[in-house]
N, C-alpha and C positions, 0 to 999 in steps of 0.2 A: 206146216204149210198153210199161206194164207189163203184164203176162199178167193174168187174174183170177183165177189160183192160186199168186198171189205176194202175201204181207201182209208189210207195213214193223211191224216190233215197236216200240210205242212209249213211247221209252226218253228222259225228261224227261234227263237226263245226258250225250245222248248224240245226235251229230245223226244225225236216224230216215233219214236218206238212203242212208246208209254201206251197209247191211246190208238184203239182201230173201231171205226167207226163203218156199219153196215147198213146197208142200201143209201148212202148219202140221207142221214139224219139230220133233218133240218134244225131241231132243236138242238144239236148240238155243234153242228158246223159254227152257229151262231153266237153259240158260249163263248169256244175260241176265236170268230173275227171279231168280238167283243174284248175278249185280252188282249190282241193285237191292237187294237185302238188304244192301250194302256200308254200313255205318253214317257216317252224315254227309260222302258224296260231296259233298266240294268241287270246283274245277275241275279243282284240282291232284291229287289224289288221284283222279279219273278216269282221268286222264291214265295215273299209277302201274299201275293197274289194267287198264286196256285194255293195255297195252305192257311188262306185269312181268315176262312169257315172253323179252321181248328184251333183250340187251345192247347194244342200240346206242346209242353215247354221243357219237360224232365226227360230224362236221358231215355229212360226205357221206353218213351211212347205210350203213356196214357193218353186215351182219347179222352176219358170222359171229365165234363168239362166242369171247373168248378164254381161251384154255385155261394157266395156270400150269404154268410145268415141277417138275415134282415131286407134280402134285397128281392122290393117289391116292384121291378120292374117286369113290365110284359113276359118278356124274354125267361128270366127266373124262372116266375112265375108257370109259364108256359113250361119249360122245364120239367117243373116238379110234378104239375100236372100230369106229361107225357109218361115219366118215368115211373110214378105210380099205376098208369095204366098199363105198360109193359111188366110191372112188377105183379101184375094180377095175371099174365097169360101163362097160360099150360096148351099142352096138345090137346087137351080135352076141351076147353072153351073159348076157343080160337075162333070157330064160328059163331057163337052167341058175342063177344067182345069185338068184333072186326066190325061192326055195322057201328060204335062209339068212333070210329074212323073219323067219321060226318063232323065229330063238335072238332077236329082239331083245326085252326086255319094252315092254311099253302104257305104262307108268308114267313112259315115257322119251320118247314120244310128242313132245313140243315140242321136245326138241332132235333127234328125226329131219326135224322138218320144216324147224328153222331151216338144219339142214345142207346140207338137202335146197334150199331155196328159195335160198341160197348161191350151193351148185354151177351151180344153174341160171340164175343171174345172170349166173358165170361163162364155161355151157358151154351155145350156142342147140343143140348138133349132137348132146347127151346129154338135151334135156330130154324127150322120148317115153320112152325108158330110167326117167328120176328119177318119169314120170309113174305109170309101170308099178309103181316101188314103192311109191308113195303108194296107189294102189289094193287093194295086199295087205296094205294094214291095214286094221283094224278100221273099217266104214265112216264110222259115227257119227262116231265120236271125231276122223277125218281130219276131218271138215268142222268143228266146233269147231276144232281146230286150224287152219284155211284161212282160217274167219272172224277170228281173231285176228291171222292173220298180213295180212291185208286189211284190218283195223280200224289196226293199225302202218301200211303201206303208206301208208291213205287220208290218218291225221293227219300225217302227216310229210310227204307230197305226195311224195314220192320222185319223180315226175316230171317233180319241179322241183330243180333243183341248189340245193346253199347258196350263200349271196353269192361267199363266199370262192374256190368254183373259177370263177367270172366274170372274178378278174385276170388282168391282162397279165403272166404270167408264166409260164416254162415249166413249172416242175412246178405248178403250177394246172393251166395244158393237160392236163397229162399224165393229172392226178385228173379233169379234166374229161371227156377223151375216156375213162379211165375208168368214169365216173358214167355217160356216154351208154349204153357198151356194157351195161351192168346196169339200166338203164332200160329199154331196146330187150327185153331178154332177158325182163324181169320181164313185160310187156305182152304177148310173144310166148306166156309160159307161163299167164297170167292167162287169155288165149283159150283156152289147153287148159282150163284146170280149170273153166272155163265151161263147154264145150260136152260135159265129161263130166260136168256137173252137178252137179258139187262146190260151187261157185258159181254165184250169178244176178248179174247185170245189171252187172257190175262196170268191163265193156269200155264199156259205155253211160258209166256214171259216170265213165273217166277221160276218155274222147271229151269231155264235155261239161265238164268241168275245163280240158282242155289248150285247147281251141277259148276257153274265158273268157281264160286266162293269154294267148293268144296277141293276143286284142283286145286289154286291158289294155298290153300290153308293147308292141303300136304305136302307141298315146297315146305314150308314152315317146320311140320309134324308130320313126318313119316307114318309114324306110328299110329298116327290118327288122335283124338282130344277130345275132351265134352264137346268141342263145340260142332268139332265135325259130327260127333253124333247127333247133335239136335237138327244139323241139317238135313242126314239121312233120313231122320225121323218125318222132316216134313218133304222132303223129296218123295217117299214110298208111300205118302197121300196122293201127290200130285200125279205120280207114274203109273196108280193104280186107274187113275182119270184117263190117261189117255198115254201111247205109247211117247219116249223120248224121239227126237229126229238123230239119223244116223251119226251125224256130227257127235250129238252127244252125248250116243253110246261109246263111241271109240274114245270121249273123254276117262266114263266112267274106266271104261274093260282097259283103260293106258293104269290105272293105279296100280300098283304093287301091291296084294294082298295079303301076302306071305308074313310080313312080318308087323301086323297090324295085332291092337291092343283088344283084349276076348271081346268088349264092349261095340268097338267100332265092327271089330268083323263079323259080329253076330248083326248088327245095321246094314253091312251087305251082304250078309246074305238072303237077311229079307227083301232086298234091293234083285238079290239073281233072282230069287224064289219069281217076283211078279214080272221079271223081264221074262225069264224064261217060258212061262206063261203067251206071249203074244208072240 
């Protein structure tokens, strides 16, 4: 259920779902009549736009961005700086390091977040820490930057593997149980920057994606598959957030359980276990 002081921007270029925007935010209303102004948005050139912030180019969605040895450009440079000083925080010296805030400039803003959102890919036990410093910057600016980095997220689906880590093969697996672990992470932190406001309704929208994927993909497999398990796995993060809307419960409770594979059915019923709970 949306709030009555949440309005969706509506952005013919762009599906108006992605993005909900509360108390009319001036900085970010401004973002998007800013992309609107983008002269003769094709599909393609949307695409460009929305996601110009990121270097992700490989299938599975690595964010983090690569850096040239030798290259002594601001940017780099800034880089390496940024990511050694995330490479120094624990939950114990979070508030002695959050005050080095100060040396970093604004103008560099996207690649603190892309490092930032990385790491937290990487690390569930650091992300309160990565949260901490996202807060001691400039407020505005971090939420433009969240929304951009959620606008990447949403098109790419990141919740959903590429084909290619699907093979029967071990290093698939390995990028797979990879992919999983920064999936899990990313939904884990998407809950934080929700509930500090940074973002609105976002846990709603993936809920409601991965419950579709997961129908979908038992047309396919009956029986259920790795892959619907890794969606369960992150559906039973997001539903412990907050209940499903009734539509898509009668999704889930429509599956046939009966003849599902010990793996998948043990995935729902940690799935009953927190429904029956609310």
């Amino acid at each position: 259920m949306v709030s009555s002081n949440i309005i969706i921007i509506p952005l013919p270029s762009f599906h108006d779902s992605r993005v909900k925007i509360k108390n009319n935010d001036i900085t970010l209303i401004k973002y998007f009549e800013n992309l609107q102004k983008v002269k003769k948005i094709t599909n393609t050139e949307t695409e460009q736009v929305t996601s110009k912030w990121s270097k992700q180019t490989n299938e599975n969605h690595n964010y983090k961005r690569k850096i040239n040895v030798g290259d002594n450009s601001p940017e780099a440079i800034t880089s390496k700086q940024f990511r050694s000083f995330i490479n120094k925080l624990t939950n114990t010296n979070i508030e002695n390091l959050k005050k080095q805030i100060i040396d970093f400039k604004l103008e560099y803003i996207n690649i603190y977040i892309k490092i930032i959102w990385d790491m937290s890919q990487r690390s569930l036990e650091y992300q309160n820490a990565y949260l901490i410093i996202i807060e001691n910057f400039n407020y505005k600016i971090i939420k433009d930057e969240i929304v951009k980095l959620w606008l990447d997220y949403y098109d790419n689906k990141f919740w959903y593997p590429s084909e290619n880590l699907l093979k029967d093969d071990y290093d698939d697996f390995c990028d797979f149980t990879k992919w999983k672990t920064r999936a899990i992470n990313s939904i884990y932190m998407w809950i934080k920057l929700e509930k500090k406001e940074i973002i609105y309704d976002v846990v709603d929208s993936i809920t409601e994606n991965i419950i579709n994927n997961i129908i979908e993909l038992f047309k396919i497999n009956p029986n259920g598959s790795l892959l619907i398990d890794a969606l369960c796995e992150q559906l039973v993060i997001t539903i412990k957030d907050r209940k499903p809307q009734e539509n898509e419960l009668n999704k889930i409770n429509s599956i046939d359980q009966s003849k599902l594979r010990p793996s998948t059915k043990f995935k729902f019923l940690d799935i009953k276990d927190i429904l029956d709970k609310y």
